[in-house]
NUKEFI-420976 format. One line per 2 residues: their letters; for each residue x negated, y, z of N, C-alpha, C, O. Coordinates in steps of 0.1 Angstrom, whole numbers. Example, Ala and Ser with C-alpha at 12.3 -4.5 7.8 and 13.67 -1.06 7.14 Angstrom:
as	-132/-57/78/-123/-45/78/-132/-33/78/-142/-33/85 | -128/-22/71/-137/-11/71/-129/0/79/-134/11/80
//
This chain:
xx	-8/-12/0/0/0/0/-9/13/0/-19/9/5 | -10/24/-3/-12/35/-10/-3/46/-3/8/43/-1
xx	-11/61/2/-3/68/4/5/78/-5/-1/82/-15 | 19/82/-3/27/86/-16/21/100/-20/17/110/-14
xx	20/97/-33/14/110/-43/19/124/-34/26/126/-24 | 12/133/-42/15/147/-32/29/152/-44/31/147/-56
xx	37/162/-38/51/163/-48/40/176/-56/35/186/-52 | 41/169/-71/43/183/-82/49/198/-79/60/201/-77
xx	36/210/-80/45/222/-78/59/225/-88/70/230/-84 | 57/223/-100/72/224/-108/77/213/-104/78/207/-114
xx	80/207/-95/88/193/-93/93/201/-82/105/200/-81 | 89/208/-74/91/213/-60/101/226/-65/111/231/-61
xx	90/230/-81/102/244/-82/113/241/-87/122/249/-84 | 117/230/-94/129/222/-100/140/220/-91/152/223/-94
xx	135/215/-78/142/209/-65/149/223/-58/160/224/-53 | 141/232/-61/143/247/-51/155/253/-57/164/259/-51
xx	151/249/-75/160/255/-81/174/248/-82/183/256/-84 | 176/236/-82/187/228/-80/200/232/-72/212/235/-75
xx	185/231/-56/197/237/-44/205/249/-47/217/250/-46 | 193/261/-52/198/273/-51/212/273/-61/222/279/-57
xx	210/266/-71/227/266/-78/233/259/-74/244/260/-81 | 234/248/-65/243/246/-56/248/254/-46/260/254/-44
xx	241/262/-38/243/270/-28/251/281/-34/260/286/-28 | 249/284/-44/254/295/-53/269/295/-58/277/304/-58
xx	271/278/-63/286/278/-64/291/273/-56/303/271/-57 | 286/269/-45/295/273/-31/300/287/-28/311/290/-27
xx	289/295/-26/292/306/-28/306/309/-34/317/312/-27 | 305/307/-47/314/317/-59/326/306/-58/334/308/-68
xx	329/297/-51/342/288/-50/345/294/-38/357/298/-38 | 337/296/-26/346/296/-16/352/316/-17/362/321/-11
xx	343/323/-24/347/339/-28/354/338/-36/357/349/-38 | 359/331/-42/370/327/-54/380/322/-45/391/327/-47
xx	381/315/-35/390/307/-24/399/321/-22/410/324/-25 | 388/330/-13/394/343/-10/399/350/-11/409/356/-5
xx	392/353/-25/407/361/-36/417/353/-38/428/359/-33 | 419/345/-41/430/341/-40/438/341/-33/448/348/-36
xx	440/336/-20/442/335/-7/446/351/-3/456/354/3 | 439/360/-7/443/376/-5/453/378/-19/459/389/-18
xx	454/372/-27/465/376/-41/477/372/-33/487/378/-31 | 473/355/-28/487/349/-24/493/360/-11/504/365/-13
xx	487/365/1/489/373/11/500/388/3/511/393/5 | 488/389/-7/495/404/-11/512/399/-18/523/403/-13
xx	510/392/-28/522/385/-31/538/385/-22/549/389/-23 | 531/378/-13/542/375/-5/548/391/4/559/391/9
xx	541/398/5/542/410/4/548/423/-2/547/435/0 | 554/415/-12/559/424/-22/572/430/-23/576/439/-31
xx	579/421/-11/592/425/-13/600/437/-3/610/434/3 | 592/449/-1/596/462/3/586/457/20/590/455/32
xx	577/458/16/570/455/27/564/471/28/559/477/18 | 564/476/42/559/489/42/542/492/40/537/503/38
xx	535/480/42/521/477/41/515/478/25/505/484/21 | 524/471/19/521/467/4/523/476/-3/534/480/-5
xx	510/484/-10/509/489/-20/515/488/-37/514/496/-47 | 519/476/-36/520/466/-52/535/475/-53/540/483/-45
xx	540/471/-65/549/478/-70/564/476/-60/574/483/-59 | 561/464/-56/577/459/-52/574/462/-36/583/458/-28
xx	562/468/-32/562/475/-19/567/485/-14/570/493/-23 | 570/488/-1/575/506/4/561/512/9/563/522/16
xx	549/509/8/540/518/12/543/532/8/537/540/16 | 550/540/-3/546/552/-6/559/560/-2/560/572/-3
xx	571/550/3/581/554/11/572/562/27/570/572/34 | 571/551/26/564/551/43/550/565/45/546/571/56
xx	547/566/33/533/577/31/545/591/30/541/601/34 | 559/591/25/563/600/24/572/608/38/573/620/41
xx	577/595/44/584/598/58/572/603/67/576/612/74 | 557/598/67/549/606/78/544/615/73/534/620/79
xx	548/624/57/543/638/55/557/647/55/560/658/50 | 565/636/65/575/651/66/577/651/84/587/655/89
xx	562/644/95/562/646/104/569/634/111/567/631/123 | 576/628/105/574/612/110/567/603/110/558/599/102
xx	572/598/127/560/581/127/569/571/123/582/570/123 | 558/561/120/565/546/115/557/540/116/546/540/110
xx	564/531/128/559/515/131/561/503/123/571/497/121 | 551/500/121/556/481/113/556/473/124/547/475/133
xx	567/462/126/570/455/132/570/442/124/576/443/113 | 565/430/129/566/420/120/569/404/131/564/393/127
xx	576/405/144/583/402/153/595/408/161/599/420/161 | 599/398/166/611/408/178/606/414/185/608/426/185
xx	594/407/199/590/414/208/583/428/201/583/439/208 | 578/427/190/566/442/185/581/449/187/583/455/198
xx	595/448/171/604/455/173/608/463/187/609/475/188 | 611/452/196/614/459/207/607/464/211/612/475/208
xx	599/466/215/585/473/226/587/488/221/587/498/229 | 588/491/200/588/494/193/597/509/198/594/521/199
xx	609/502/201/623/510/197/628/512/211/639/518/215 | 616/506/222/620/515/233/612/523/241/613/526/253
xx	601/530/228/593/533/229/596/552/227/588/561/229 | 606/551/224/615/566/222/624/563/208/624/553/202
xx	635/578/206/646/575/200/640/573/187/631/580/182 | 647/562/179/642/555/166/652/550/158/661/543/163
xx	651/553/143/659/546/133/653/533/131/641/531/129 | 660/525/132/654/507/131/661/503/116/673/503/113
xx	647/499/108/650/494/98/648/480/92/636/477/89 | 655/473/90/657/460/92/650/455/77/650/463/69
xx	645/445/74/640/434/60/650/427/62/661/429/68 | 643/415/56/651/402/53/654/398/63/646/400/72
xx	667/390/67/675/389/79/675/372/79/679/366/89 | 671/365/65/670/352/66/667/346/81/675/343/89
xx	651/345/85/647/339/99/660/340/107/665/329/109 | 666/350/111/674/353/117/688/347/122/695/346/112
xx	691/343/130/702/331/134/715/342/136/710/353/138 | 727/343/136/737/349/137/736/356/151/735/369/152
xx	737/348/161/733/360/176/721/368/178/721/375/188 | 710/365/168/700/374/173/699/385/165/694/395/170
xx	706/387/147/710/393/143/719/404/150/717/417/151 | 729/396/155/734/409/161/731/414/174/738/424/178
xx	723/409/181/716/413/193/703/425/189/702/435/196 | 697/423/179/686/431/171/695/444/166/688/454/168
xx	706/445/161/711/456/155/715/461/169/712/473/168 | 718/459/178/720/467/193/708/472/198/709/480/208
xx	693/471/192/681/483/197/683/494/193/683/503/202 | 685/496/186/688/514/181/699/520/177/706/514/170
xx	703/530/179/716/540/177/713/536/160/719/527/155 | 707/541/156/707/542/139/701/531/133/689/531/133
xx	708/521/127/701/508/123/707/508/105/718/512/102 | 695/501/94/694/506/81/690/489/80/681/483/85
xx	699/486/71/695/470/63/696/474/51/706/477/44 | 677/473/46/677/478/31/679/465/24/681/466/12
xx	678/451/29/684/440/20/690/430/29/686/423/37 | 706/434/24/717/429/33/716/420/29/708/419/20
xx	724/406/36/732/394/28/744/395/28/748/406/31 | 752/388/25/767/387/28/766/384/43/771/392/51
xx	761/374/46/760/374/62/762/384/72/771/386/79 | 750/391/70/750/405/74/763/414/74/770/418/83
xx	762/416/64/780/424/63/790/419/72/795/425/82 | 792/412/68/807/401/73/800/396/93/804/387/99
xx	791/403/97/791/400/110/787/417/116/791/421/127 | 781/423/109/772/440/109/784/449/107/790/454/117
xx	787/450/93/800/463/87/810/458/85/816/458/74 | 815/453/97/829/451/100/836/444/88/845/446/81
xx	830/435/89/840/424/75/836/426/62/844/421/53 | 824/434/57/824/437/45/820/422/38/818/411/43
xx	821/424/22/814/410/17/809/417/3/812/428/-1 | 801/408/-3/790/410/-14/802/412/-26/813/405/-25
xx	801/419/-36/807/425/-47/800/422/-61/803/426/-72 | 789/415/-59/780/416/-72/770/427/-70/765/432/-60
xx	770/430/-84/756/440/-87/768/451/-97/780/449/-99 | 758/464/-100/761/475/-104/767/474/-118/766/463/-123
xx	773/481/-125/773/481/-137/763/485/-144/764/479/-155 | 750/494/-142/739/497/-146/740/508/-150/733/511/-160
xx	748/517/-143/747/535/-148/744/540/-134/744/534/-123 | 740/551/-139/742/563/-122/751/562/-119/763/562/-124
xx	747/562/-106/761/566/-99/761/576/-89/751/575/-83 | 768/584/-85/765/593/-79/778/597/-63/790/594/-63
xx	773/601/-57/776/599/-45/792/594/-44/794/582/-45 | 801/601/-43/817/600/-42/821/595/-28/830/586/-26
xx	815/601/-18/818/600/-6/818/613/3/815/623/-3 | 819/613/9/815/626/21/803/626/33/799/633/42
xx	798/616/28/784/614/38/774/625/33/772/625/21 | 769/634/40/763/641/42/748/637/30/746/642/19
xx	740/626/40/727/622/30/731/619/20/721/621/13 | 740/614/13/741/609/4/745/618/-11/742/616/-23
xx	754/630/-4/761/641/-13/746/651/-15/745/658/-26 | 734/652/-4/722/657/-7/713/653/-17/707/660/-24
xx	712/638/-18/703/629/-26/706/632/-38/697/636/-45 | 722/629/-45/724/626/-53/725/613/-59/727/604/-50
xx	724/609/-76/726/598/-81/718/590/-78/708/594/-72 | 719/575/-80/710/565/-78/716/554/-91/726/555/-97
xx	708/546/-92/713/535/-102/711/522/-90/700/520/-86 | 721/514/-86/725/506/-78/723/493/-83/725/489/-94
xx	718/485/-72/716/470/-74/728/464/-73/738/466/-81 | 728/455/-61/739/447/-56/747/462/-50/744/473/-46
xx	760/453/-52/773/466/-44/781/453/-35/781/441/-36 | 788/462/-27/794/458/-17/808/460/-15/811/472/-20
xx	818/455/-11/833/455/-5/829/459/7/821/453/14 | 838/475/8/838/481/21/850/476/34/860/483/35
xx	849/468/41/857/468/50/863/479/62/857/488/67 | 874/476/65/880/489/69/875/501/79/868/496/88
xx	877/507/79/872/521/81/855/523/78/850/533/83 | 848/516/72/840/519/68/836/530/57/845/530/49
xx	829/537/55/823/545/46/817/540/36/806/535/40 | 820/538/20/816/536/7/808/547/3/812/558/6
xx	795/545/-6/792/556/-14/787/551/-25/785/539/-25 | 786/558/-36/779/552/-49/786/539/-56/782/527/-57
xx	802/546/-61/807/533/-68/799/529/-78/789/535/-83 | 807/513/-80/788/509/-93/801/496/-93/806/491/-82
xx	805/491/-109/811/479/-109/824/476/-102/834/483/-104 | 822/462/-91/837/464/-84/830/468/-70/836/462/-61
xx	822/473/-67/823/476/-56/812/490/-52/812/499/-59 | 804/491/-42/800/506/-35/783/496/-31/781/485/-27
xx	775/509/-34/758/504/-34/754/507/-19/744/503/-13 | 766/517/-12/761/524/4/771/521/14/780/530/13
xx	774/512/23/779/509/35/778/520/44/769/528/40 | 783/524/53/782/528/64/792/530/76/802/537/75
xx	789/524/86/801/521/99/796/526/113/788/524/121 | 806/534/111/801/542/129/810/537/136/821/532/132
xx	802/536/150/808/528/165/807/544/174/795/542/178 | 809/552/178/806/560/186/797/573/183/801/584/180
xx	783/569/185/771/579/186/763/568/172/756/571/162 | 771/555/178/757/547/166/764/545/150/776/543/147
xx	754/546/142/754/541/127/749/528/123/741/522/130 | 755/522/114/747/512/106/749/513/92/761/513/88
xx	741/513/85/744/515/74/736/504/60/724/504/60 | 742/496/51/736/490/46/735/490/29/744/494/22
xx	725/488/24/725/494/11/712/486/4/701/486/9 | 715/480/-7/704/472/-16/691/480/-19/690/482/-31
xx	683/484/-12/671/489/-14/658/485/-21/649/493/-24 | 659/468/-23/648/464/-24/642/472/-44/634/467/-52
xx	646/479/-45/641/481/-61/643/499/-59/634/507/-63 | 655/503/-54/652/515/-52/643/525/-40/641/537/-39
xx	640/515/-32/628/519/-20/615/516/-23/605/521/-17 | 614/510/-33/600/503/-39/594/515/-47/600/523/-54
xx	577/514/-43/569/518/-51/571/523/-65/571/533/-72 | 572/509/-68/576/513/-86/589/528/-85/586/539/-90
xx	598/527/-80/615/533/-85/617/543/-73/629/548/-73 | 608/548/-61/612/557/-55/613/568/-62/623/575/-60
xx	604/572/-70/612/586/-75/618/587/-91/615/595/-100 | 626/580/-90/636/578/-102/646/585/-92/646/585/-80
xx	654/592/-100/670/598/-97/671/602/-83/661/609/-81 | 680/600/-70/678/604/-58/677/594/-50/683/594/-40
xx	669/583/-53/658/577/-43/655/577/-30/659/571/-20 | 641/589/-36/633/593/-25/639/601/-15/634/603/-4
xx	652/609/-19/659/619/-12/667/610/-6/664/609/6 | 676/601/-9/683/593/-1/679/585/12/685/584/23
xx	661/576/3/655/574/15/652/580/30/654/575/41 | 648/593/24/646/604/35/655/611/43/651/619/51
xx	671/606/39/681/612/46/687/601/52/697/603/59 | 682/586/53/688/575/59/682/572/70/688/570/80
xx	667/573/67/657/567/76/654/580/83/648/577/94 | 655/593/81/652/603/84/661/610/99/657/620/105
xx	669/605/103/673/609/113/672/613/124/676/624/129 | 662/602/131/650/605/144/636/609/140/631/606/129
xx	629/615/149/615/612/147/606/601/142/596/603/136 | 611/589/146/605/576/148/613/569/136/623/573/130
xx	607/558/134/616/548/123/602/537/127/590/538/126 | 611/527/129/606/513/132/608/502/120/620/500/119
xx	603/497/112/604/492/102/601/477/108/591/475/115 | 611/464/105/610/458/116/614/447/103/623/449/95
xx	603/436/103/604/423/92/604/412/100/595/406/105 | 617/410/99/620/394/107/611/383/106/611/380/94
xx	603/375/113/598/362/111/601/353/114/612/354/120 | 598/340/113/607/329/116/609/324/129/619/318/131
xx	598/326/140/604/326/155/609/334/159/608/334/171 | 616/345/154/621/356/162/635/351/163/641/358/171
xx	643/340/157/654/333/158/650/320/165/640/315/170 | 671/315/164/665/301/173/667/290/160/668/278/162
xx	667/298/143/659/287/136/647/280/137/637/285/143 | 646/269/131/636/264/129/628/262/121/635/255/113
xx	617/261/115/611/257/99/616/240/96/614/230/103 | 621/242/84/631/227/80/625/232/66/630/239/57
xx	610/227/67/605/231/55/599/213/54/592/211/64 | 600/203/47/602/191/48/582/188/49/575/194/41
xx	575/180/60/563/179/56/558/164/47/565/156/42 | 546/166/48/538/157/36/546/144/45/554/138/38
xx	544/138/59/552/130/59/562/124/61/564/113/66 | 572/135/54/584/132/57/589/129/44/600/124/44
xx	583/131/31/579/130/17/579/119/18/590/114/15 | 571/112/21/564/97/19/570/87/23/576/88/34
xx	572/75/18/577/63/23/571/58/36/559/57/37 | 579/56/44/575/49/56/567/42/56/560/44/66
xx	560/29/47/553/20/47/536/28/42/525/22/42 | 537/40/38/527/44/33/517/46/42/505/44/40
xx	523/52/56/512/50/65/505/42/72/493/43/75 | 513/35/75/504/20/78/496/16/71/484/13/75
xx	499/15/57/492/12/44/481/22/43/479/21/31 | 474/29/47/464/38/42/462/38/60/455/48/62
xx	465/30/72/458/28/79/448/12/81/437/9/85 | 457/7/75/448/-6/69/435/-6/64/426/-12/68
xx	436/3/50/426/6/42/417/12/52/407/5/56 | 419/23/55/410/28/63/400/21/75/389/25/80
xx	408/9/78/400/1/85/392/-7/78/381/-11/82 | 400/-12/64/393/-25/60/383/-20/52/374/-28/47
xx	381/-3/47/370/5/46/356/4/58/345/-2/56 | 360/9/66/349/9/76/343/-7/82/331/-8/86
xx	351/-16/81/349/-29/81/338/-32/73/328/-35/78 | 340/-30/58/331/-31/47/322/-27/48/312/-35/47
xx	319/-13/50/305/-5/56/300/-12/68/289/-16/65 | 303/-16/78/297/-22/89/292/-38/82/283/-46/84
xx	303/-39/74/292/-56/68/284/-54/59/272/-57/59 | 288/-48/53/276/-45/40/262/-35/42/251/-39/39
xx	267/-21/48/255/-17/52/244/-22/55/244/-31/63 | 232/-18/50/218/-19/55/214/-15/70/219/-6/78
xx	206/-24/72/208/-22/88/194/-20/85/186/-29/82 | 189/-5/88/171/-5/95/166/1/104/169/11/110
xx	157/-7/105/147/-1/125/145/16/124/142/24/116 | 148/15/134/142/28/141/127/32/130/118/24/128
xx	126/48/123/116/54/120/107/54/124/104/59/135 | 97/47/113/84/49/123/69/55/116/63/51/106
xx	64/63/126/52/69/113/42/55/114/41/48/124 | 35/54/101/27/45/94/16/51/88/16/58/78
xx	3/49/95/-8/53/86/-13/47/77/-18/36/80 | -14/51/60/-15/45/50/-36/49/43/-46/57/42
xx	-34/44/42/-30/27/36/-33/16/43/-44/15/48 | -22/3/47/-22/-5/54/-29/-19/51/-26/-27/42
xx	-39/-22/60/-44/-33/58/-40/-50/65/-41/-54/76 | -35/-55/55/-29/-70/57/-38/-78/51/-43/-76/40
xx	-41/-90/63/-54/-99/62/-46/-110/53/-34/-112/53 | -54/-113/48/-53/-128/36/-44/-138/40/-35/-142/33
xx	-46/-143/55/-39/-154/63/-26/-154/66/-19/-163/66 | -24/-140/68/-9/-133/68/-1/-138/57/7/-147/58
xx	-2/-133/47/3/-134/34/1/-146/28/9/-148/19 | -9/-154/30/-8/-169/29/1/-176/35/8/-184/29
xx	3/-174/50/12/-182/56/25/-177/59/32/-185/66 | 32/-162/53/43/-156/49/50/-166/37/61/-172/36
xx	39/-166/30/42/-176/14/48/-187/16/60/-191/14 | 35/-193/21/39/-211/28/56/-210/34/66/-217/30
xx	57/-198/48/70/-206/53/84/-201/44/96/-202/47 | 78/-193/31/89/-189/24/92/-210/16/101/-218/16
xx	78/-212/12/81/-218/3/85/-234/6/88/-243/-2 | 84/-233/24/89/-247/29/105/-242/30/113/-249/26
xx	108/-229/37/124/-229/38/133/-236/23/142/-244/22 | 125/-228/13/133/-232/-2/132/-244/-4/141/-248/-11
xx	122/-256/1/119/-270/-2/116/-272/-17/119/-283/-23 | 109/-259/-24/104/-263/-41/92/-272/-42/82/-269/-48
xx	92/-280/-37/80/-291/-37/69/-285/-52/57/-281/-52 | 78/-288/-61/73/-289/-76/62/-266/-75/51/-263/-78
xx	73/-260/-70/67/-247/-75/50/-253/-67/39/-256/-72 | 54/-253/-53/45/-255/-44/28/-262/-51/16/-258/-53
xx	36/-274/-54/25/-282/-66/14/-272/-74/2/-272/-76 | 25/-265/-78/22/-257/-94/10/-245/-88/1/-241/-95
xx	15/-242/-74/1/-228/-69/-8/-235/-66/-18/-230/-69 | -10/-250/-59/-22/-255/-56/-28/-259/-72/-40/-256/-73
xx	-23/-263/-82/-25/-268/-93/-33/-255/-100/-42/-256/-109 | -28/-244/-95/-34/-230/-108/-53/-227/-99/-64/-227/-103
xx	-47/-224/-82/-61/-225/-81/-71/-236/-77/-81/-233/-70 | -69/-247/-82/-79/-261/-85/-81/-261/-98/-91/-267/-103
xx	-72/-252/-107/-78/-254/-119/-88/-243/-124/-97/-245/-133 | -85/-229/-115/-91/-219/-120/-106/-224/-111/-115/-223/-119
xx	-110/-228/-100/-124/-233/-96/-128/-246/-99/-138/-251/-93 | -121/-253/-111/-126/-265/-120/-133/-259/-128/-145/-262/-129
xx	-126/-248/-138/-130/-242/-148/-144/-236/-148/-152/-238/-156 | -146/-228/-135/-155/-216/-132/-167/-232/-131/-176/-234/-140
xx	-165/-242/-120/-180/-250/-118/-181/-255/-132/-193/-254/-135 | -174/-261/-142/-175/-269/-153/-181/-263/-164/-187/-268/-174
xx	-178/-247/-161/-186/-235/-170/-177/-233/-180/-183/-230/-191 | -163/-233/-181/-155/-238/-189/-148/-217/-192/-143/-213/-202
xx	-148/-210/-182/-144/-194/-182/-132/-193/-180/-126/-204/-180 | -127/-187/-180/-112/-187/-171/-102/-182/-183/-93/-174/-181
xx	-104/-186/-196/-93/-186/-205/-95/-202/-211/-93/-206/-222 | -99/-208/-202/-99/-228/-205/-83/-233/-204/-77/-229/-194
xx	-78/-238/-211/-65/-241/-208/-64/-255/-200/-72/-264/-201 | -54/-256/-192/-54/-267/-184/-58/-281/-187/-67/-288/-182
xx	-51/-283/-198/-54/-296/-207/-72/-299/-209/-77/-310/-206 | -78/-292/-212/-92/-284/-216/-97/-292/-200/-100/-304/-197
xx	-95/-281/-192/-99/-287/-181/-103/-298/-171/-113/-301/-164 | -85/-303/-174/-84/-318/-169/-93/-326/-175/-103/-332/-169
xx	-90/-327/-190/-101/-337/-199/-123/-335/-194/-132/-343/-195 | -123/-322/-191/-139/-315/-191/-138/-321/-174/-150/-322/-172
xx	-132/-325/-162/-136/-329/-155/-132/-349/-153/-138/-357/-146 | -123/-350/-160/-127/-369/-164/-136/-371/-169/-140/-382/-166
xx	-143/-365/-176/-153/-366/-187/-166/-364/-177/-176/-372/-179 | -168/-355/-168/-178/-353/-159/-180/-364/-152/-192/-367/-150
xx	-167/-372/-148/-164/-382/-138/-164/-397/-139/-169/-405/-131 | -158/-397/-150/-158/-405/-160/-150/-413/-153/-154/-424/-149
xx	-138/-410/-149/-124/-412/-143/-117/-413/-158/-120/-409/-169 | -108/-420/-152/-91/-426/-164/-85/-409/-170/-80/-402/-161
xx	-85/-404/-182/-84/-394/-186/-65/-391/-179/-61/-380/-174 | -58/-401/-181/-47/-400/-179/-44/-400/-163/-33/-397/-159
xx	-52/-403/-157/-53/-404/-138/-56/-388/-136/-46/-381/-135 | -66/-381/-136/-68/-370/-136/-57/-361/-144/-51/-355/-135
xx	-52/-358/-154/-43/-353/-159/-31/-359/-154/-21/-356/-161 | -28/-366/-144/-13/-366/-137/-18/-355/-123/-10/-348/-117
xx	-30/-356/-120/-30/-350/-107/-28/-334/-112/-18/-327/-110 | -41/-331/-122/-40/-313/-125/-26/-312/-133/-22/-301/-132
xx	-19/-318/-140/-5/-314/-144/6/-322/-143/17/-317/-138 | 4/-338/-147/19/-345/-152/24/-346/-136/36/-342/-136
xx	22/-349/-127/28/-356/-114/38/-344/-110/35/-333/-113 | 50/-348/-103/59/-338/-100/62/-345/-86/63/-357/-85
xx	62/-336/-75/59/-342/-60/76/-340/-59/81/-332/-67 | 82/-344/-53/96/-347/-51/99/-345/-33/109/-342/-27
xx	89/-348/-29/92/-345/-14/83/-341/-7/72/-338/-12 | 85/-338/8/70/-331/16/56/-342/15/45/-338/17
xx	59/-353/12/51/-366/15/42/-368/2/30/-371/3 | 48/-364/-9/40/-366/-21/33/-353/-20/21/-356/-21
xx	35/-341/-18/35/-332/-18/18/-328/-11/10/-319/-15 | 16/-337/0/8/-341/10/-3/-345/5/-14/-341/7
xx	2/-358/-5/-11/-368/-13/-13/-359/-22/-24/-354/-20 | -5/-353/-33/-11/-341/-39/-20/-332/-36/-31/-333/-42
xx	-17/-324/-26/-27/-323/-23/-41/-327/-21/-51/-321/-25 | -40/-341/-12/-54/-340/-7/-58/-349/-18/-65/-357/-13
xx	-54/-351/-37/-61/-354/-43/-67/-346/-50/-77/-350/-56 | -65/-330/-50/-66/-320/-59/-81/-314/-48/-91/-308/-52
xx	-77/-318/-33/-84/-318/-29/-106/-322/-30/-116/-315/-29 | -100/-343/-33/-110/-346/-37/-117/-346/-50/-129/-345/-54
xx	-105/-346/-54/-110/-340/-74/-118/-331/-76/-127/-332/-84 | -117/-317/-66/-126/-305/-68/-140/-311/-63/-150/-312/-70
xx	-137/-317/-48/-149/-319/-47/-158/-328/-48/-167/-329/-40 | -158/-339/-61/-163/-348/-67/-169/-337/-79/-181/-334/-82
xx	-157/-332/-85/-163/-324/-99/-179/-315/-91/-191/-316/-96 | -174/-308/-81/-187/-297/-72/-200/-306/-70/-211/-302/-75
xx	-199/-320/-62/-209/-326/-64/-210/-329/-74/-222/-330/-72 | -209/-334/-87/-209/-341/-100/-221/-325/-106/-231/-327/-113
xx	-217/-316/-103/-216/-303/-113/-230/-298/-105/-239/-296/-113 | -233/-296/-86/-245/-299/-83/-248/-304/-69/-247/-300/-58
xx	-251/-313/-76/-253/-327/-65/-264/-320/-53/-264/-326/-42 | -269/-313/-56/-278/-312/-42/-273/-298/-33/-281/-293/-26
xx	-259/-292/-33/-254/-287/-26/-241/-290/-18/-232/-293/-26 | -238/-290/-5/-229/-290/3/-215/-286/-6/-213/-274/-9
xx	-207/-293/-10/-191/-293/-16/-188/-286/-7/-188/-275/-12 | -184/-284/5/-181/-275/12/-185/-259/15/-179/-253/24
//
């Protein structure tokens, strides 16, 4: 054994360079992960969220209410809402009311004297503005106030989404189709008022027609305006959003817990099993005896009698050749015949020992031997008689 070559400097620069483009599109996968991840965020965002810049956001609602000296809180729970709206006198403006379970809906519209649902449902109505119900959508013209509500006759026209059926004594404004784009129902001191906002409050369409002036005469009441986006614990719904295993057949799990065992099973039988690391000073020296008798107990476990034969047979013939003077490209046959001939032994007696005989068991295997034995050393003395064979 030999110690391992030293590593090539362009072998080393190859390696460096490898990593580094791997490292690199980790990088640019997991910075690609992010943007995305921030598109999907902004996305979901879109639908009159006061934060969201994007078209279908109210950010520039919200930039317009605090340059006329109002504050506005984003709320994106109940407890923020509340903390919010009892934090001094405040218009509470309601999002999507989905999360929202029927008693907490209307427990939530009880924080503030002036409460604004810019995207009603029919739900809403029919529990909020006194019995109202959904009407469809607009006809798609202006429409322009036709009520006596004060903000409303200031604003002017608007082009209306969904419209509403006003339930009794409620206040209609902005006919559109079969029904009215602006609710509004007083209890006393308090308002509520509901109106399809999500397209005319948005970025894109605030200052189309009277809008932005409507906006500002709804939400504009108090100093404060709490903008308050329902989430899904703030009710006593629940997410019944179905998971991965409630998808799957019953039997699938068990089934991919099996595998997973009869996986790691496999690894534990099959794996290579090696010793503990260990430093090795090279180059290592193994004595002759070692590896002689490594050989032997390989080649007694196999019981190849015949190979066994065949190694004692190669070196009795390679030290026939060398004393007979015969050079070590003598072919066996060559051999055999150049030491009968020395001997002046049965040509066919000698040629069973150096080739034809096949030992069959440990016993022949034995006499083999110790003929190949005497054969050498008859040829040694034959070849020179006045030295020790041994």
């Amino acid at each position: 054994m030999t110690a391992p070559a030293a590593i090539d400097p362009a072998t080393r620069r190859r390696r460096m360079g490898g990593w580094a483009v791997i490292c690199g599109a980790l990088i640019l996968i997991g910075a690609g992960s992010a943007a995305l991840l921030s598109l999907g965020e902004w996305t979901q965002r879109e639908g009159l969220d006061p934060a969201s810049a994007g078209p279908g956001g109210a950010r520039a609602l919200v930039e317009v209410l605090r340059d006329q000296g109002l504050t506005v809180d984003v709320a994106r729970d109940r407890a923020a809402a509340e903390r919010a709206v009892a934090a001094g006198e405040a218009t509470l403006v309601i999002g999507d009311t989905t999360p929202l379970d029927d008693a907490t809906l209307a427990e939530v519209a009880l924080l503030a004297d002036d409460v604004v649902l810019v995207d009603p449902r029919s739900r809403d109505l029919r529990l909020l503005v006194d019995g109202s119900t959904a009407a469809g959508v607009g006809d798609g013209e202006l429409a322009e106030p036709d009520c006596t509500l004060p903000g409303a006759e200031r604003a002017g026209g608007i082009l209306p989404g969904a419209v509403f059926h006003g339930g009794p004594g409620v206040t209609a404004c902005y006919p559109s189709g079969e029904g009215h784009a602006l609710l509004v129902t007083a209890q006393g001191e308090r308002s509520l008022a509901a109106l399809d906002a999500v397209d005319l409050f948005s970025n894109a369409h605030l200052t189309d027609d009277g809008n932005a002036a409507l906006a500002a005469n709804l939400l504009g009441a108090h100093p404060r305006v709490v903008w308050y986006l329902p989430s899904l614990g703030d009710g006593a719904l629940s997410d019944t959003s179905p998971t991965l295993g409630a998808l799957t057949p019953g039997w699938v799990t068990p089934a991919l817990v099996v595998l997973a065992a009869a996986g790691v099973a496999a690894a534990l039988w099959r794996a290579r099993r090696f010793g503990p690391l260990v430093t090795e000073n090279l180059p290592v020296t193994v004595r002759a005896a070692e590896t002689t008798e490594g050989r032997a107990r390989l080649y007694a476990r196999s019981r190849d009698t015949v190979h066994v034969a065949d190694q004692l047979r190669y070196g009795t013939l390679d030290r026939l050749a060398r004393d007979l003077g015969l050079g070590p490209t003598a072919a066996a046959d060559e051999t055999a015949d150049a030491a009968a001939a020395r001997l002046g032994l049965d040509r066919g007696r000698v040629r069973g020992i150096l080739i034809d005989d096949r030992p069959t068991t440990d016993a022949e295997l034995v006499r083999l031997a110790d003929a190949l034995q005497h054969l050498e050393t008859a040829v040694r003395l034959a070849v020179r008689p006045g030295r020790n064979p041994q």
